[in-house]
PyMOL Python script that loads the backbone (N, CA, C, O; Angstrom):
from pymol import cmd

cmd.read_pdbstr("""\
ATOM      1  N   UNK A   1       0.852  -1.164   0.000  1.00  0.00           N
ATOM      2  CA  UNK A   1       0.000   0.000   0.000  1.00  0.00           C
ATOM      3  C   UNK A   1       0.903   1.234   0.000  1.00  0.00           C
ATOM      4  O   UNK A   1       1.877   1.252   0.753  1.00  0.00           O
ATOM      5  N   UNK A   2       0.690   2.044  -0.632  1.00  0.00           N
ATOM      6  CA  UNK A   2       1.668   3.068  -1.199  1.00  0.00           C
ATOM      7  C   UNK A   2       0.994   4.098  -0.030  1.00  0.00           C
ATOM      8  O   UNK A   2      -0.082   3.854   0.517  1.00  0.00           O
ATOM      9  N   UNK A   3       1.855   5.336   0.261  1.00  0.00           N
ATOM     10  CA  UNK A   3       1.510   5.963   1.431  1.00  0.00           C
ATOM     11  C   UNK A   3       0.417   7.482   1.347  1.00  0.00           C
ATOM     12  O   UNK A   3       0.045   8.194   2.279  1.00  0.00           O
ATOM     13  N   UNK A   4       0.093   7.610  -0.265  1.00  0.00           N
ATOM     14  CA  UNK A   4      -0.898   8.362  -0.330  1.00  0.00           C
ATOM     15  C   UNK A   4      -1.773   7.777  -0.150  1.00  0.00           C
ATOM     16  O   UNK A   4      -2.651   8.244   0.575  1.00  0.00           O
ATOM     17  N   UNK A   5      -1.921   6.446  -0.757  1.00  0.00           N
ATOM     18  CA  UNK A   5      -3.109   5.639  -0.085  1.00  0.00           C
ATOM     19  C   UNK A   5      -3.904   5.145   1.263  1.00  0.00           C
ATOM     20  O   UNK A   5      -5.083   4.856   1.466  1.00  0.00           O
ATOM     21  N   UNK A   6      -2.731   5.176   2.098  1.00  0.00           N
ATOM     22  CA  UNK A   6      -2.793   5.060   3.527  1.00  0.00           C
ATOM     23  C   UNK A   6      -3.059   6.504   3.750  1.00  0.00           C
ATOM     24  O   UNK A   6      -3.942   6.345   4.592  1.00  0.00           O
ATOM     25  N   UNK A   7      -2.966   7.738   3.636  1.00  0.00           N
ATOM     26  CA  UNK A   7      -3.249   8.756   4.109  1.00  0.00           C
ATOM     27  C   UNK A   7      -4.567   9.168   3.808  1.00  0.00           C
ATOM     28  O   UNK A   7      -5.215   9.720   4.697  1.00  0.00           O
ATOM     29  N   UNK A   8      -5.154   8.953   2.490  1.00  0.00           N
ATOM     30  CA  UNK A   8      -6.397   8.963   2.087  1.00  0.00           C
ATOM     31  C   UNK A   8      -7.338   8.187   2.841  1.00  0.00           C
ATOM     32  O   UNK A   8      -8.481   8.583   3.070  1.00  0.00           O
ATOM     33  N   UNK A   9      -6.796   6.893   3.302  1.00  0.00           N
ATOM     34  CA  UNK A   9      -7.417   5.856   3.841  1.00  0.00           C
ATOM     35  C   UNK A   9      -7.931   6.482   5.346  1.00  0.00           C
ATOM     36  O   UNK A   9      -8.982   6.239   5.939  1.00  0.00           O
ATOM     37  N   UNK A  10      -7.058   7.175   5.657  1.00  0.00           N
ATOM     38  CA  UNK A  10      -7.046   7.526   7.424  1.00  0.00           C
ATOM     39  C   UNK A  10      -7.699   8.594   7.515  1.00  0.00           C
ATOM     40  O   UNK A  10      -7.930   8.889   8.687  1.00  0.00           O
ATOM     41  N   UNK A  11      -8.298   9.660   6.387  1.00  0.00           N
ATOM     42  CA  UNK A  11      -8.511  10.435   6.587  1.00  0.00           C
ATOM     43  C   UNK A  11      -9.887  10.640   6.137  1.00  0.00           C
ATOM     44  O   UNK A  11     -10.500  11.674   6.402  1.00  0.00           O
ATOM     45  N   UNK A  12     -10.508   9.436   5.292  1.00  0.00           N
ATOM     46  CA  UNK A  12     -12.257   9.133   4.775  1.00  0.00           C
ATOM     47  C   UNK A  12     -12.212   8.199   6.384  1.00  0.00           C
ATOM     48  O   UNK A  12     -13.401   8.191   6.702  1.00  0.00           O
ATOM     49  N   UNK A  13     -11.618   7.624   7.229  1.00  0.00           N
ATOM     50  CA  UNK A  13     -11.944   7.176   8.075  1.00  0.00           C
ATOM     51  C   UNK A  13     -12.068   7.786   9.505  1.00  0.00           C
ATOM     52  O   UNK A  13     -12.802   7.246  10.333  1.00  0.00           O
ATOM     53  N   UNK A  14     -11.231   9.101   9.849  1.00  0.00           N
ATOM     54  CA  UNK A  14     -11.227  10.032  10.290  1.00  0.00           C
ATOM     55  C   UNK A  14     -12.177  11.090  10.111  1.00  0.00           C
ATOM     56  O   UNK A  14     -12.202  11.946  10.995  1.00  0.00           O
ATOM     57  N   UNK A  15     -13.180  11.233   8.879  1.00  0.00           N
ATOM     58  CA  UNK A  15     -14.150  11.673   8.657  1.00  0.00           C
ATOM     59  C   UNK A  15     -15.599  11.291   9.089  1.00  0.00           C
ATOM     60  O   UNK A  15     -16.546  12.067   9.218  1.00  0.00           O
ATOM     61  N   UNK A  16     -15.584   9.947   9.287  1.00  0.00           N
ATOM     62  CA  UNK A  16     -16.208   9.288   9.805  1.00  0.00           C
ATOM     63  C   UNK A  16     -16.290   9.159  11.499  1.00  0.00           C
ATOM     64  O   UNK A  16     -17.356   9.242  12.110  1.00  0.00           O
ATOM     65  N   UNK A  17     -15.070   8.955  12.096  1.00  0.00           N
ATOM     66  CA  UNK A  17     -15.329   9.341  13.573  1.00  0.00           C
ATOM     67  C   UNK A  17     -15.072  10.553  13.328  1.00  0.00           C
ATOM     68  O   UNK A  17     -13.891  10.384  13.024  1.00  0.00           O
ATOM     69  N   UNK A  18     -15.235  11.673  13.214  1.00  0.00           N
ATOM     70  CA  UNK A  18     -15.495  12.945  13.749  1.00  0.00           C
ATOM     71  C   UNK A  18     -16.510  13.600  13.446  1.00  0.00           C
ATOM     72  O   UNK A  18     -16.786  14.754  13.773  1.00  0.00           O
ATOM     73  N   UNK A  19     -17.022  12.968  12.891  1.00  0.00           N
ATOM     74  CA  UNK A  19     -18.299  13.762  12.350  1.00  0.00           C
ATOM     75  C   UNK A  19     -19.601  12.817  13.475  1.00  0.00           C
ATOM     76  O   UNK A  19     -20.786  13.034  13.726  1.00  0.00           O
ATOM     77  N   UNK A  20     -18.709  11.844  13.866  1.00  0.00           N
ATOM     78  CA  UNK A  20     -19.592  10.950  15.034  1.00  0.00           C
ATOM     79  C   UNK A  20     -19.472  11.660  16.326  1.00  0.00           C
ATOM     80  O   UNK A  20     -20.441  11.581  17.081  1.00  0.00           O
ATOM     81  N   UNK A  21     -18.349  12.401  16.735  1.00  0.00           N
ATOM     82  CA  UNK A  21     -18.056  12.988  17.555  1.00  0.00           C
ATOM     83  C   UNK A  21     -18.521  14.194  17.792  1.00  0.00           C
ATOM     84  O   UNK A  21     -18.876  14.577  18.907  1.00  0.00           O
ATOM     85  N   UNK A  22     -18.558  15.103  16.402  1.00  0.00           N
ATOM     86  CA  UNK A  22     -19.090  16.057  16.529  1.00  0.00           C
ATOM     87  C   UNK A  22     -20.773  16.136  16.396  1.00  0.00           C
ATOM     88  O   UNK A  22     -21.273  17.217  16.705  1.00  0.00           O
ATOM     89  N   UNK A  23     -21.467  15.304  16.057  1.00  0.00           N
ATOM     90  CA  UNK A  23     -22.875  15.002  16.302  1.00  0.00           C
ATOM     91  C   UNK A  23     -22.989  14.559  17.704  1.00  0.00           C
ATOM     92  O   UNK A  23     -24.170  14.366  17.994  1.00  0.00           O
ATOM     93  N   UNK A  24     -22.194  14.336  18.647  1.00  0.00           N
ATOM     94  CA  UNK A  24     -22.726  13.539  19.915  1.00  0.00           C
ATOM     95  C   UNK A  24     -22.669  15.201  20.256  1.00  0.00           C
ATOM     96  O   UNK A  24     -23.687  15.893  20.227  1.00  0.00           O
ATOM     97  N   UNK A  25     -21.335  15.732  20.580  1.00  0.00           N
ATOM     98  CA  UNK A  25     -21.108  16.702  20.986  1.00  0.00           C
ATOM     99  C   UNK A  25     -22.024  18.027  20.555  1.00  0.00           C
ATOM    100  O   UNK A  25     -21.767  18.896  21.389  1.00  0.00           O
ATOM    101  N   UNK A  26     -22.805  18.434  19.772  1.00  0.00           N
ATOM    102  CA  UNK A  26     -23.860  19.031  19.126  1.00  0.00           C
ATOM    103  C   UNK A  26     -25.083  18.832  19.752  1.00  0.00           C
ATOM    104  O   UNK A  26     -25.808  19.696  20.246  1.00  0.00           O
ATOM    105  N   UNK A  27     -25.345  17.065  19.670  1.00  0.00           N
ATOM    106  CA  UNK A  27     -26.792  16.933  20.332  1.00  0.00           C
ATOM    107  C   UNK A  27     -26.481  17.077  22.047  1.00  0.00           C
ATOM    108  O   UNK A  27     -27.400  17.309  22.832  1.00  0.00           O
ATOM    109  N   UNK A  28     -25.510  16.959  22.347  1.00  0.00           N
ATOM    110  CA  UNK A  28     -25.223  17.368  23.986  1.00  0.00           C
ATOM    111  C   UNK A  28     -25.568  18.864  24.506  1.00  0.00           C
ATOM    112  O   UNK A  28     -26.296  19.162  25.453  1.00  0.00           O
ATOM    113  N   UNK A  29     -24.955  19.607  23.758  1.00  0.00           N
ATOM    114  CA  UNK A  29     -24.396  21.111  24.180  1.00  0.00           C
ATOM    115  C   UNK A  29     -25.139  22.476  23.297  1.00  0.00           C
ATOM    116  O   UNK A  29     -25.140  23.689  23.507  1.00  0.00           O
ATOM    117  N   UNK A  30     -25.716  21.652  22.279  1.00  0.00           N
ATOM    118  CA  UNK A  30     -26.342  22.506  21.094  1.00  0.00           C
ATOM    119  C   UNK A  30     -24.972  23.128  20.178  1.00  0.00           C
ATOM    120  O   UNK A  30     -23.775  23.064  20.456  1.00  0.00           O
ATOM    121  N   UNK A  31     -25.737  23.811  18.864  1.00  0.00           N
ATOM    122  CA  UNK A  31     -25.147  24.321  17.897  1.00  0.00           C
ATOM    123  C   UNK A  31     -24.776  25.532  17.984  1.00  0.00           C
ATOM    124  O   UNK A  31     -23.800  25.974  17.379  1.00  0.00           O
ATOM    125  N   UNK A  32     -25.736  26.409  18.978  1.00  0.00           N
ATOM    126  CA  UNK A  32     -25.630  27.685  19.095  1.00  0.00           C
ATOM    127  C   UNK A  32     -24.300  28.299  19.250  1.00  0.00           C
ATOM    128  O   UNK A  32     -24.060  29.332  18.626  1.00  0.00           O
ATOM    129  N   UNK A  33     -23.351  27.735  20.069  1.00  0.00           N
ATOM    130  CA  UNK A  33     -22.157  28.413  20.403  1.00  0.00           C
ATOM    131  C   UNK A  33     -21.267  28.510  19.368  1.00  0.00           C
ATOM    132  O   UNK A  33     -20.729  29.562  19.021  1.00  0.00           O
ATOM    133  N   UNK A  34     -21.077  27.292  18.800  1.00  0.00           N
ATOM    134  CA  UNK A  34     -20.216  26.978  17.414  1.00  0.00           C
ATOM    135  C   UNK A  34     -20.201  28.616  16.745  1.00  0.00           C
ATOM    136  O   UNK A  34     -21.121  29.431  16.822  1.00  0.00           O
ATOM    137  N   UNK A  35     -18.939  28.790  16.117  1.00  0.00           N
ATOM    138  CA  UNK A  35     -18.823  30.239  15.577  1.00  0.00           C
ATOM    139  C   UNK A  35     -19.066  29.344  14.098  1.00  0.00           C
ATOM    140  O   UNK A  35     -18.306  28.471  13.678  1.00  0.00           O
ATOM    141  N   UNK A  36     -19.957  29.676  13.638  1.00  0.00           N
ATOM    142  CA  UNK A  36     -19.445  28.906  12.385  1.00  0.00           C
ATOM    143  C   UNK A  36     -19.163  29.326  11.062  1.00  0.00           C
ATOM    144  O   UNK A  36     -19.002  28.658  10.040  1.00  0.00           O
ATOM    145  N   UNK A  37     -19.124  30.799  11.297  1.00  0.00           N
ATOM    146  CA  UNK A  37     -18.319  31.606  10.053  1.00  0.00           C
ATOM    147  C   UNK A  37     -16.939  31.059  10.121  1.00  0.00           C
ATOM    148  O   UNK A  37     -16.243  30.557   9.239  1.00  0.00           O
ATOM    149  N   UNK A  38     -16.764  31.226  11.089  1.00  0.00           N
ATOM    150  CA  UNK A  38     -14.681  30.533  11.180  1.00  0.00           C
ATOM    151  C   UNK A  38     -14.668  29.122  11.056  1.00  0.00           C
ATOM    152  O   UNK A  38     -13.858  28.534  10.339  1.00  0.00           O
ATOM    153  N   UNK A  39     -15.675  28.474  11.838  1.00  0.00           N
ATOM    154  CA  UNK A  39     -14.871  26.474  11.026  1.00  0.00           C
ATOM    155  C   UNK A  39     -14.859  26.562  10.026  1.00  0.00           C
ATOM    156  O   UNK A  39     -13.787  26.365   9.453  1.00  0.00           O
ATOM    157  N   UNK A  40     -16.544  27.052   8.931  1.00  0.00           N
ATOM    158  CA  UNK A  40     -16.331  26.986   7.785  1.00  0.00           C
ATOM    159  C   UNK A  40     -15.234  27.898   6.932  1.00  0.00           C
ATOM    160  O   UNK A  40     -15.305  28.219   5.746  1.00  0.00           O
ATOM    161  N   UNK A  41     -14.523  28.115   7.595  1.00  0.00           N
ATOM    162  CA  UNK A  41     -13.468  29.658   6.733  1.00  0.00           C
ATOM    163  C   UNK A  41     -12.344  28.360   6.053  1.00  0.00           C
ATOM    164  O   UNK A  41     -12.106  27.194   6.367  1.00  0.00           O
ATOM    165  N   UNK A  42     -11.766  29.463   4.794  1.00  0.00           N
ATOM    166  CA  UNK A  42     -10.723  28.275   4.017  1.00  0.00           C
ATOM    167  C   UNK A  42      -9.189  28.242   5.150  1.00  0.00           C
ATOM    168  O   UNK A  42      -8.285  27.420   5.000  1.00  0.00           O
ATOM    169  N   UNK A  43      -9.203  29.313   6.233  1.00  0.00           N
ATOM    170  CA  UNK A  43      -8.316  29.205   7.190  1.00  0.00           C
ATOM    171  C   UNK A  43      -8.230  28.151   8.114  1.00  0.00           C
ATOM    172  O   UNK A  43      -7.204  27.857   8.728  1.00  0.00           O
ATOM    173  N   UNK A  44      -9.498  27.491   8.224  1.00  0.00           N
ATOM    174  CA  UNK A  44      -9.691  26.415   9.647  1.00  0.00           C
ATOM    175  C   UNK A  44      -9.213  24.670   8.866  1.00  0.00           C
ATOM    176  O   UNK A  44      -8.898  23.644   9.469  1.00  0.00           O
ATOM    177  N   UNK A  45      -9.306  24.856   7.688  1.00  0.00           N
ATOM    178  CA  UNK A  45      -8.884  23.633   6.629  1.00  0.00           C
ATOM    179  C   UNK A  45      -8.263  22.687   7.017  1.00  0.00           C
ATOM    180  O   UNK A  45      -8.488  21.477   7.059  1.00  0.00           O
ATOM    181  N   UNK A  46      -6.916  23.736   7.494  1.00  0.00           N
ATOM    182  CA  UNK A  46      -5.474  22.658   7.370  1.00  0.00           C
ATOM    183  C   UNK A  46      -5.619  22.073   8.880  1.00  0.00           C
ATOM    184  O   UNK A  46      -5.449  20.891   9.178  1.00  0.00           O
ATOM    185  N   UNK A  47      -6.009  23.256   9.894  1.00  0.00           N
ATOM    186  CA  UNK A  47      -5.936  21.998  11.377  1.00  0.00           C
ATOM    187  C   UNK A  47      -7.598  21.267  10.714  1.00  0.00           C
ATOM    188  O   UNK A  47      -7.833  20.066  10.847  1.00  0.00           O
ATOM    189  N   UNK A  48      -8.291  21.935  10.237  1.00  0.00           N
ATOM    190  CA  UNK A  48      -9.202  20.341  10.508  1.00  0.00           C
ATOM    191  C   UNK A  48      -8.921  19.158   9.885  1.00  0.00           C
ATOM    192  O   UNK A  48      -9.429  18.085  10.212  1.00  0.00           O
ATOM    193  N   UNK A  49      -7.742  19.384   8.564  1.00  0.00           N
ATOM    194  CA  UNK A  49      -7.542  18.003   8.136  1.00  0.00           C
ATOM    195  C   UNK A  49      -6.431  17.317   9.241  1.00  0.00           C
ATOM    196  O   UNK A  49      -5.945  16.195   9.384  1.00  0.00           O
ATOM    197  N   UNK A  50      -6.323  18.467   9.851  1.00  0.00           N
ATOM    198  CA  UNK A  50      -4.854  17.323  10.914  1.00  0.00           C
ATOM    199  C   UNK A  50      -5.460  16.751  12.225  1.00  0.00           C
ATOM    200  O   UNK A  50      -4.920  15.978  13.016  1.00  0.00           O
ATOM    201  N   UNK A  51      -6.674  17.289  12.280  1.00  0.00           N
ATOM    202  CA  UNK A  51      -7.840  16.621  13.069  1.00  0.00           C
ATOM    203  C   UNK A  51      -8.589  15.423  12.558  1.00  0.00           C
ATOM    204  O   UNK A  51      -8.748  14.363  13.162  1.00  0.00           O
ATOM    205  N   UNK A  52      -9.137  15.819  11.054  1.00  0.00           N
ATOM    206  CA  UNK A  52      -9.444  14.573  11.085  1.00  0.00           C
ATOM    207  C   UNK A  52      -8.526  13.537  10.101  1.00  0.00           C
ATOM    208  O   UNK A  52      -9.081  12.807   9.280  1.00  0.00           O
ATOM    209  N   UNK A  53      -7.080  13.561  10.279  1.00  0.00           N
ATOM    210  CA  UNK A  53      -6.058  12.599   9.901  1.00  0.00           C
ATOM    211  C   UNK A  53      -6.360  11.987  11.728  1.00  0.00           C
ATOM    212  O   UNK A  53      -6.738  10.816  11.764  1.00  0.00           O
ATOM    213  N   UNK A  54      -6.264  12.450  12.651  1.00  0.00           N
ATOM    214  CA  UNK A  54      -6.012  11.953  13.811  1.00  0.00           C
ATOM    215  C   UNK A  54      -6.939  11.214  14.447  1.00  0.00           C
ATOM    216  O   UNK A  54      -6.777  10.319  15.277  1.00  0.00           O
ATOM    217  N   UNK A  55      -8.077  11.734  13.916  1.00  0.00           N
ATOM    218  CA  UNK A  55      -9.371  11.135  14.591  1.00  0.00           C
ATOM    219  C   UNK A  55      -9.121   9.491  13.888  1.00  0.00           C
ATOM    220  O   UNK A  55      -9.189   8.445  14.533  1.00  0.00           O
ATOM    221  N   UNK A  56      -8.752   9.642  12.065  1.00  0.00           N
ATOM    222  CA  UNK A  56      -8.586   8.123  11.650  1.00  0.00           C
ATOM    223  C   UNK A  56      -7.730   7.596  12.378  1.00  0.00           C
ATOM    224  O   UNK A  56      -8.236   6.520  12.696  1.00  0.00           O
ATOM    225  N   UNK A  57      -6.357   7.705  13.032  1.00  0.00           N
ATOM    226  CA  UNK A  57      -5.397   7.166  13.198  1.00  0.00           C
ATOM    227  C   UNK A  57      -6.101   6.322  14.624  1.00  0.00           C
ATOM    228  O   UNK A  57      -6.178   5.123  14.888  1.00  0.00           O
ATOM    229  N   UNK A  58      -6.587   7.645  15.416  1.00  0.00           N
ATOM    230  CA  UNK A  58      -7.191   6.761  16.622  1.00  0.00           C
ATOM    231  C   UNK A  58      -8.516   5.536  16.117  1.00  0.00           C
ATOM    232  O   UNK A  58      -8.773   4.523  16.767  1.00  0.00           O
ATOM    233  N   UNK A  59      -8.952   5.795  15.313  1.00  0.00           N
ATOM    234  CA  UNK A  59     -10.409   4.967  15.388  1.00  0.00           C
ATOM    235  C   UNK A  59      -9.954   3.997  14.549  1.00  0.00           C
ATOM    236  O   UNK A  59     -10.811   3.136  14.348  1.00  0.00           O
ATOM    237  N   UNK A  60      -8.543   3.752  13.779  1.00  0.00           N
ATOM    238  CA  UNK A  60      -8.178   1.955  13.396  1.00  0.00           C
ATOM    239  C   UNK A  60      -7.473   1.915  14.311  1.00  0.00           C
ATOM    240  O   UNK A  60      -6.871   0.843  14.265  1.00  0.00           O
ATOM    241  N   UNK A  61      -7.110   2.636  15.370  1.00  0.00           N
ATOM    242  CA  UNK A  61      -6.043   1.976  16.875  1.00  0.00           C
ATOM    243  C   UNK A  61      -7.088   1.044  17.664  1.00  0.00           C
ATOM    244  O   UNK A  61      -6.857  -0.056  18.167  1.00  0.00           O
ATOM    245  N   UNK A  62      -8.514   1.887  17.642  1.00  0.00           N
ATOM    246  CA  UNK A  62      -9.444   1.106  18.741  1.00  0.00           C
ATOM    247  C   UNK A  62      -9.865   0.874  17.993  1.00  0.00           C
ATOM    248  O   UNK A  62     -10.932   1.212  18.503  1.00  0.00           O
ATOM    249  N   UNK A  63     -10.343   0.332  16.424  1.00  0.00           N
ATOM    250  CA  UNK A  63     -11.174  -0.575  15.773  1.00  0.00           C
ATOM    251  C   UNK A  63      -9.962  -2.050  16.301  1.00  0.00           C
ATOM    252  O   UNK A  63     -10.302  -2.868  17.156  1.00  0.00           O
ATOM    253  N   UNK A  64      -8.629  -2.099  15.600  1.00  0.00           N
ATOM    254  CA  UNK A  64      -8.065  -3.056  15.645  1.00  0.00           C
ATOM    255  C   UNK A  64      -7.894  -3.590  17.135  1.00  0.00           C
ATOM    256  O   UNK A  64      -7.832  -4.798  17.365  1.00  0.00           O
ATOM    257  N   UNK A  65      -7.829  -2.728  18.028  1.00  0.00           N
ATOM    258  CA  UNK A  65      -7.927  -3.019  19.204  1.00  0.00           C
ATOM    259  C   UNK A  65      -9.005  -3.953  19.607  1.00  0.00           C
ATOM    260  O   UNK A  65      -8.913  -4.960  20.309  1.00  0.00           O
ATOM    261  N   UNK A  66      -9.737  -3.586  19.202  1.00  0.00           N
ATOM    262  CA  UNK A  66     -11.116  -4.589  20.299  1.00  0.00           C
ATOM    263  C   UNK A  66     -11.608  -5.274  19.016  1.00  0.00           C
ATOM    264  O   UNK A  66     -12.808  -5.544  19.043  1.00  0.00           O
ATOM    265  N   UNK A  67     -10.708  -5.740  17.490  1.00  0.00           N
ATOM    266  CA  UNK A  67     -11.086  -6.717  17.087  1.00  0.00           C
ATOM    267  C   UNK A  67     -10.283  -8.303  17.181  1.00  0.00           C
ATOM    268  O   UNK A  67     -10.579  -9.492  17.059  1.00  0.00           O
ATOM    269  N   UNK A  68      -8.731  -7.198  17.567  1.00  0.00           N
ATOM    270  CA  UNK A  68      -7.202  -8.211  17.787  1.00  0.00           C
ATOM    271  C   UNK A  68      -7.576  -9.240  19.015  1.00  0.00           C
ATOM    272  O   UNK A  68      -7.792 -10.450  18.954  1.00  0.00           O
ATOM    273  N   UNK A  69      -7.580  -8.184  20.375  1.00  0.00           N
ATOM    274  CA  UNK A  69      -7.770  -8.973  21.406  1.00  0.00           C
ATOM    275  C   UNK A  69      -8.639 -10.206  21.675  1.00  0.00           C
ATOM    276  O   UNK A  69      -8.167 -11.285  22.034  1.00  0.00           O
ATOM    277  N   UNK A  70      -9.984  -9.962  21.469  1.00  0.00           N
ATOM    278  CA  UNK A  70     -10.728 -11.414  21.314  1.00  0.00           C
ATOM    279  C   UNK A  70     -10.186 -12.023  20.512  1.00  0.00           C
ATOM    280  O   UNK A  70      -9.705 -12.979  21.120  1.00  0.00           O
ATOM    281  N   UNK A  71      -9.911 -12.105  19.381  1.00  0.00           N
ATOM    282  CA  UNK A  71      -9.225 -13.190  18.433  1.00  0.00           C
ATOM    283  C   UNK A  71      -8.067 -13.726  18.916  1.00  0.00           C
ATOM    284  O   UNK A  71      -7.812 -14.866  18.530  1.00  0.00           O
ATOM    285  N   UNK A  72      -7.154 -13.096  19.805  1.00  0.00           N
ATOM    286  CA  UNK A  72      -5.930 -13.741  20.098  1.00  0.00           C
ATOM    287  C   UNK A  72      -6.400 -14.540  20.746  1.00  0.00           C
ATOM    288  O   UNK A  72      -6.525 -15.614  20.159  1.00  0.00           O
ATOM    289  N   UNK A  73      -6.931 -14.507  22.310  1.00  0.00           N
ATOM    290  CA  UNK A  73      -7.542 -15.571  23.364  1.00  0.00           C
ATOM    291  C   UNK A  73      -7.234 -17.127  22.422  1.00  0.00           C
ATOM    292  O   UNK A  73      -6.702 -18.124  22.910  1.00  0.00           O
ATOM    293  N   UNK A  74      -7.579 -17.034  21.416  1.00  0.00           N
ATOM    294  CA  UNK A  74      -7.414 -18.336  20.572  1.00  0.00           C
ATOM    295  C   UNK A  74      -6.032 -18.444  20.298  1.00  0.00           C
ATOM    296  O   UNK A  74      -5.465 -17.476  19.790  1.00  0.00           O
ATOM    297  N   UNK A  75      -5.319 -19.617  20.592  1.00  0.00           N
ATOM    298  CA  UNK A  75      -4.066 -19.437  20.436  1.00  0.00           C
ATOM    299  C   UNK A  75      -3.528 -20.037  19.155  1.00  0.00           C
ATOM    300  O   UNK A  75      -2.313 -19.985  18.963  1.00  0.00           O
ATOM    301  N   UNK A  76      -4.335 -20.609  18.248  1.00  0.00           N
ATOM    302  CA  UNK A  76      -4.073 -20.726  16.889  1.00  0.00           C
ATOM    303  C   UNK A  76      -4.732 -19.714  15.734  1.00  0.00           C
ATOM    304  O   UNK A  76      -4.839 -19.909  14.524  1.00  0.00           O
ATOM    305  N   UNK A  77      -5.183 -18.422  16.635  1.00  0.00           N
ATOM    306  CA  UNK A  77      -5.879 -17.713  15.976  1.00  0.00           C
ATOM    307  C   UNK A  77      -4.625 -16.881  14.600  1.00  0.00           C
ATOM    308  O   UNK A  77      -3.485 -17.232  14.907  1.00  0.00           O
ATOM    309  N   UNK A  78      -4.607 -16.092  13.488  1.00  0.00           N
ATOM    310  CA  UNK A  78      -4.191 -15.558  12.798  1.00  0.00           C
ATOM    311  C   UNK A  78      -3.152 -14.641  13.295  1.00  0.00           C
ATOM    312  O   UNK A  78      -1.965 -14.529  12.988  1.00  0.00           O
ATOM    313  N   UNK A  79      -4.108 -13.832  14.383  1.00  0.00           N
ATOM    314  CA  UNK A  79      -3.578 -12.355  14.871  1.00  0.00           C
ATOM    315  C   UNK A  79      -2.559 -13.323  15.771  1.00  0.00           C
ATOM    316  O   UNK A  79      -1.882 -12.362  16.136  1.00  0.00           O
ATOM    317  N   UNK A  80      -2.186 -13.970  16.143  1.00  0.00           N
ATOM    318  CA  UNK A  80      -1.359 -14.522  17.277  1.00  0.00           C
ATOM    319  C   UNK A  80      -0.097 -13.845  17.162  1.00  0.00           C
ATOM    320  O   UNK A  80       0.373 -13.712  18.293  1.00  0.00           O
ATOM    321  N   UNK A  81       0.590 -13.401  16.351  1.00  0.00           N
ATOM    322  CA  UNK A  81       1.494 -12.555  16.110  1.00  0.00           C
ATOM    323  C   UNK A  81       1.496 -11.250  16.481  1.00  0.00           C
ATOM    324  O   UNK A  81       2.513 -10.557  16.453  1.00  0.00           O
ATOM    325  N   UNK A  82       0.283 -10.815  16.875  1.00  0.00           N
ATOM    326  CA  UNK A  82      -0.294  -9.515  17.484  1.00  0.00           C
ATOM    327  C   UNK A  82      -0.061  -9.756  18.849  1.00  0.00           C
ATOM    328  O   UNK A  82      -0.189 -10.885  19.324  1.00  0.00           O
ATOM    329  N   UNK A  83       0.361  -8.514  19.694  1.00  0.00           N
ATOM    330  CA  UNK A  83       0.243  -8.034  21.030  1.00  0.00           C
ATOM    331  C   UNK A  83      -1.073  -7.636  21.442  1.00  0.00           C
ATOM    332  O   UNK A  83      -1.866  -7.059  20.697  1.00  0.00           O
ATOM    333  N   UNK A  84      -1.312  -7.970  22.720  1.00  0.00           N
ATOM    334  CA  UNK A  84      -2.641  -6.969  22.762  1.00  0.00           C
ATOM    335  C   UNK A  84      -2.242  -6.012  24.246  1.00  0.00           C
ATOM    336  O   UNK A  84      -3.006  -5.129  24.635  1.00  0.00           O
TER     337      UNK A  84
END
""", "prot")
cmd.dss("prot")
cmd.show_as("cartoon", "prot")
cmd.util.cbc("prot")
cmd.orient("prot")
């Protein structure tokens, strides 16, 4: 996997938890406060893509996380080569 691909990858997946995050956080607290002339500004872009590069990085840490661990318990399982 070539590494634009992995970055693309982390970052349609990072789109995905944060936009989960930011809907919990919305229906919690409301919309009202949000400035939202400035998120939407072409200035807020670059940290939100380094936000949501991060949000992917965490959400295949804890996808693989809590799919590795049960599977290892099996000790002829695949992941056995995996730490948990």
């Amino acid at each position: 996997m070539s590494t634009a691909s992995l970055f693309v990858e982390l970052v349609v997946i990072g789109v995905g938890a944060l936009s989960w995050v930011v809907l919990l956080v919305l229906s919690v607290f409301g919309w009202n406060w949000v400035p939202t002339e400035r998120v939407f500004s072409s200035v807020a872009l670059v940290p939100l893509l380094s936000l949501i590069y991060v949000f992917g990085i965490a959400a295949v840490y804890c996808l693989l996380f809590a799919v590795r661990c049960p599977l290892m318990r099996d000790s002829d399982s695949v992941f056995s080569f995996l730490h948990c």
